[in-house]
C-alpha positions in Angstrom: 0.0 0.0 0.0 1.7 3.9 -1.0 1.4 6.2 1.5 -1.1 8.5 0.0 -3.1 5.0 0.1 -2.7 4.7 3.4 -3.8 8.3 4.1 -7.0 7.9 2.6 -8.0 4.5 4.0 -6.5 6.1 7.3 -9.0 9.5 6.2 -12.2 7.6 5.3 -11.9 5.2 8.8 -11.2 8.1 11.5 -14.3 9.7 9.7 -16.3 6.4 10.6 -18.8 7.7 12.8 -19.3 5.9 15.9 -22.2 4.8 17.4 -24.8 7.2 18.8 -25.2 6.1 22.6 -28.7 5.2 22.0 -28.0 3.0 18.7 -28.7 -0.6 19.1 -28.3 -2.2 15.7 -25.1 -1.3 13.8 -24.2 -3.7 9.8 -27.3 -5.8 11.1 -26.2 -7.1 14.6 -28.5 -6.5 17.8 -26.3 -4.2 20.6 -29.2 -4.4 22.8 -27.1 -6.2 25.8 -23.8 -5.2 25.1 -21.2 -5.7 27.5 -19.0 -2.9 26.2 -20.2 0.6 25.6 -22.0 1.2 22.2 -20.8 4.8 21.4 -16.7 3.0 21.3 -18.0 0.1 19.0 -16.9 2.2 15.5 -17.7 1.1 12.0 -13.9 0.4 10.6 -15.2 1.0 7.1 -16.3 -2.2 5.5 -19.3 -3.9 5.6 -20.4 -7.0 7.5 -18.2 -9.8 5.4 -16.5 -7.0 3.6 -13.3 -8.7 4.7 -14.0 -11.9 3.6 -13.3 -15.2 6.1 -11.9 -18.2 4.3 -14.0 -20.9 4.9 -12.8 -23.6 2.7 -8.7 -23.3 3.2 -6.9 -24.9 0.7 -3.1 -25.8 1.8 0.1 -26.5 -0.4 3.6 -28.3 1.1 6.1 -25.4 1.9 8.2 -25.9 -1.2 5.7 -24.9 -3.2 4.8 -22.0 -1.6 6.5 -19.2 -4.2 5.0 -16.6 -2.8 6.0 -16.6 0.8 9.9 -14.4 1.4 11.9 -15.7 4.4 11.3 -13.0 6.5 7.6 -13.4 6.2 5.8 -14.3 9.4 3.3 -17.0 9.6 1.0 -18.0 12.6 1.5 -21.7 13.1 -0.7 -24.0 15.3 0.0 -27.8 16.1 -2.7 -30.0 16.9 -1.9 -33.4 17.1 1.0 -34.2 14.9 -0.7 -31.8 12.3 1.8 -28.0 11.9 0.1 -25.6 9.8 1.0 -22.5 8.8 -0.9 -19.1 8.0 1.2 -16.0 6.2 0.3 -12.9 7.6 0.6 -11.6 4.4 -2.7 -13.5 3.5 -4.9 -13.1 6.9 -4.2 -9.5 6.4 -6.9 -9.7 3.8 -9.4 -12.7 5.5 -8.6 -11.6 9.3 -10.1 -15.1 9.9 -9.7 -18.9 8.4 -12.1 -21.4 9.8 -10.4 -24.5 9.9 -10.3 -28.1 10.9 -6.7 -29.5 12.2 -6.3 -32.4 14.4 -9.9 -33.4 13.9 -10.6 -29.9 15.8 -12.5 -26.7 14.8 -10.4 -23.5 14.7 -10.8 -20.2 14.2 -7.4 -18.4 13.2 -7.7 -14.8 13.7 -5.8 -11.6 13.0 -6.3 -8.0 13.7 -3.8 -6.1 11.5 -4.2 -2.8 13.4 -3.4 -4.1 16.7 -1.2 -7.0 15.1 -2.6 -9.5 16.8 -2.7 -13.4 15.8 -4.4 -15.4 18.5 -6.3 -19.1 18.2 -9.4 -19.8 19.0 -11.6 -23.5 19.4 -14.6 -23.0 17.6 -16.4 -25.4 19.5 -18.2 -23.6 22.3 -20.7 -25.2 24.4 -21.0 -28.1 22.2 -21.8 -26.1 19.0 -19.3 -25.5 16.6 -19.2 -21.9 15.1 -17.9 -20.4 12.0 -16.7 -17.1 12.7 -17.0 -14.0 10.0 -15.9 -10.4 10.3 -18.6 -8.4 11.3 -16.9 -4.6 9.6 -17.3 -3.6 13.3 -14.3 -3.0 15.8 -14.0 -2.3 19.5 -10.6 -0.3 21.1 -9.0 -0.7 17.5 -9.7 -4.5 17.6 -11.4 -6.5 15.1 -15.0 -7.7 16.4 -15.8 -11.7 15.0 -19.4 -12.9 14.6 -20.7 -16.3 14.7 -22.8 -17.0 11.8 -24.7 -19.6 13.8 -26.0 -17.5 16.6 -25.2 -13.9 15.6 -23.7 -12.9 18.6 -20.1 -10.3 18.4 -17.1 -11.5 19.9 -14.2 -9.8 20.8 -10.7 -11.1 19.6 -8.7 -10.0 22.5 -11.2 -9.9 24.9 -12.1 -13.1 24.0 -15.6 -13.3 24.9 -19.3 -12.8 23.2 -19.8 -8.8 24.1 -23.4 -8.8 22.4 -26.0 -11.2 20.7 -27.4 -14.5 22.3 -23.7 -15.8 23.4 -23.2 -12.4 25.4 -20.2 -13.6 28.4 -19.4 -16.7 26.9 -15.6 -17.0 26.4 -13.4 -18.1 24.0 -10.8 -20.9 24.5 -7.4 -19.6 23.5 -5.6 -22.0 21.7 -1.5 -21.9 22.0 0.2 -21.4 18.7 3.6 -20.0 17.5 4.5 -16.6 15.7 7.6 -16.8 13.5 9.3 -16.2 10.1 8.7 -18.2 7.6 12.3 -18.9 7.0 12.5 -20.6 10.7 9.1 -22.2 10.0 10.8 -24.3 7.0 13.2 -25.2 9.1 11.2 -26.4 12.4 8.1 -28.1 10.1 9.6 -29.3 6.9 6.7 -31.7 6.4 4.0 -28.8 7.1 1.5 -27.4 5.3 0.9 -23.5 4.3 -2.2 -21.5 3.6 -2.4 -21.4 -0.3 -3.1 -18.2 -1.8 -5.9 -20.0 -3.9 -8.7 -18.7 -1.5 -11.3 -17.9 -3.9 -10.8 -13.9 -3.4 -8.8 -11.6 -5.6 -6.4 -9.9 -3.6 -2.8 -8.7 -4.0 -0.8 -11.5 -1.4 2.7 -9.7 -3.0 2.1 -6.9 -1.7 2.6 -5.2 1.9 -0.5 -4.0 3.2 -0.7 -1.7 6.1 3.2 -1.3 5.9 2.9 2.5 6.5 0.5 2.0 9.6 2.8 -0.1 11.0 5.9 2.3 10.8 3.8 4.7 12.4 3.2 5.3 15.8 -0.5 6.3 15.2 -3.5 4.6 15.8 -6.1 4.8 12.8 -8.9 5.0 15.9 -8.8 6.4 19.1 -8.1 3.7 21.5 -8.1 4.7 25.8 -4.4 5.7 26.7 -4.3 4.7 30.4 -1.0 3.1 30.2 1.8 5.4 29.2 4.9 3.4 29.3 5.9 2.9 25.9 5.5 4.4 22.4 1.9 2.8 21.1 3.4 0.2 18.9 6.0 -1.0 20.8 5.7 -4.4 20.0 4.9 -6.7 23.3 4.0 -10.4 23.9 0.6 -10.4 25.8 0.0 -13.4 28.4 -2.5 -13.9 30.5 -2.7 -16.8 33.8 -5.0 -17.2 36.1 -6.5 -13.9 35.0 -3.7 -12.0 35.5 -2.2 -10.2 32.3 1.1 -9.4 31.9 3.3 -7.8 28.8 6.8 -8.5 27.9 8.3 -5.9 25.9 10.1 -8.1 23.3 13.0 -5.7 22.7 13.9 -5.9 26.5 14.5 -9.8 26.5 17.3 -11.5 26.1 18.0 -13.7 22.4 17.3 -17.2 23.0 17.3 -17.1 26.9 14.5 -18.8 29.1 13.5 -16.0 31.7 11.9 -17.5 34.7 8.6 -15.5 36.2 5.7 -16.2 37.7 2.6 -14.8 36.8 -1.1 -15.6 38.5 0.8 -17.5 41.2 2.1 -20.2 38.5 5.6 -20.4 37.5 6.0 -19.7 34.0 9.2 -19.5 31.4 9.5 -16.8 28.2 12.1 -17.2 25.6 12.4 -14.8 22.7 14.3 -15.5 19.4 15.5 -12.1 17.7 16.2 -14.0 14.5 13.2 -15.8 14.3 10.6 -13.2 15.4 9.4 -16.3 17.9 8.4 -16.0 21.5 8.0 -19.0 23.8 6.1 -19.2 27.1 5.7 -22.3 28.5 4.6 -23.3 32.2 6.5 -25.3 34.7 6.0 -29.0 33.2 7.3 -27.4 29.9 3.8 -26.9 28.0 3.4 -24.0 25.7 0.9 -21.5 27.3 -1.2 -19.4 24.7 0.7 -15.7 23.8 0.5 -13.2 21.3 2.6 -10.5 20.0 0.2 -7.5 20.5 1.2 -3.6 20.1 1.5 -1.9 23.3 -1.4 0.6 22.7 -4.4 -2.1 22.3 -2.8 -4.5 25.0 -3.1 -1.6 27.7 -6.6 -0.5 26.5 -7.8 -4.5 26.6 -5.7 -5.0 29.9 -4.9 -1.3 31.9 -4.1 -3.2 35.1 -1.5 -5.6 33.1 2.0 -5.8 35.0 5.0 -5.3 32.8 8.1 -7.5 32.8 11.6 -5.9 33.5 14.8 -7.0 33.5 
């Protein structure tokens, strides 16, 4: 994207008009018990399914992925003895892949303007979902929709916040953030989101590279955390309830730090290299993380402790 494409789209969505206070419908989706206020929930531009999901992923074997460079990052998620791999490059355009791996239903999500990749099970009280993007966000952050019940969900809140499903939560799924070049390496014999998605969209190019060397937010988002510059990029976890950020600039390469968060012992590890964080818990387990920008981690979380050296 050019930057005087970037200043337009960045034009047309701070002129998105929020929501009245009063409003209870907003792209077709019933606000009546809303968890969150109303008037922050802002129309990012597109309509309900105007960023398309990808419903039916199709998947290649890394070597014939042409279009991927090495210092691309891909989410990857494990189930079973199943590695897939999902290029940022293409859930920049989809923001959501309903998938089956491991014989269970997922929902891989990403929020470009708060840069956020996180995992979801799509099974939820015994019903499996399939998860669309409703054109709607809340504190920057895209806002999902279930197309079986309706109901708005959060991505880093990770509940229903309106609809039928309002409070339910959203299991968080552990998965791994890293560049492609280290994903070949680690998962030779694992599979990458093809390009072939059924939607015309330019994978070879960069979108949102000038948001991201900006420090400015394309919405207003509540600053009640002032420690850092609002995309300083941090890993978000969260144990026991208790949220904590690790500035990933401030830990050292390839070293386990020890901490303890939510009274359970836990271990981060951060490869420079690689762009890939690990945080596992004392029997060695991977614990769910995501690299987050500072400015929508401390509007989800204002009470979230910060690591320091």
């Amino acid at each position: 994207m050019t930057r005087l494409a970037f200043s337009v789209l960045a034009l047309v969505l701070l002129l998105a008009a929020p929501l009245p206070a009063n409003a209870e419908q907003r792209n077709g989706f019933d606000l009546s018990n809303a968890t969150i206020p109303i008037a922050e929930i802002l129309g990012g531009g597109p309509p309900r399914d105007g960023i398309p999901s990808i419903d039916a992923p199709k998947f290649i074997r890394p070597g014939a992925a042409a279009f991927m460079r090495d210092d691309d990052i891909v989410l990857s998620l494990t189930r079973g003895a199943a590695t897939r791999a999902y290029p940022l490059r293409v859930l920049v355009w989809h923001e959501i892949v309903n998938d089956t791996l491991g014989g269970e239903a997922v929902a891989v999500t990403y929020c470009p303007l708060c840069g956020t990749g996180m995992v979801f099970d799509r099974d939820i009280g015994g019903k499996v979902r399939a998860f669309g993007v409703s054109g709607l966000l809340f504190q920057s952050d895209v806002l999902m929709y279930d197309r079986q019940s309706e109901s708005l969900w959060s991505q880093l809140k990770m509940e229903s916040v309106s609809g039928p499903d309002t409070g339910e939560k959203l299991r968080w799924l552990p998965s791994e953030h890293l560049t492609w070049k280290a994903w070949k390496a680690k998962y030779p014999a694992g599979e990458v989101l093809s390009t072939d998605t059924g939607h015309r969209r330019n994978y070879d190019g960069a979108a949102y590279a000038d948001y991201f060397a900006s420090e400015e937010t394309m919405f207003p988002v509540p600053k009640t955390r002032a420690e850092f510059p609002n995309k300083t990029w941090v890993l978000g976890v969260i144990v026991n309830g208790k949220a904590k950020a690790y500035p990933v600039e401030k830990l050292p390469d390839g070293k386990a730090v020890g901490d303890k968060l939510g009274g359970k012992p836990v271990s981060v590890t951060f490869h420079h290299a690689e762009r890939r964080p690990e945080v596992r818990d004392a029997q060695g387990q991977p614990l769910p993380a995501v690299m987050v920008f500072w400015f929508a981690w401390q509007a989800f979380y204002p009470g979230t402790e910060i690591w320091k050296p």
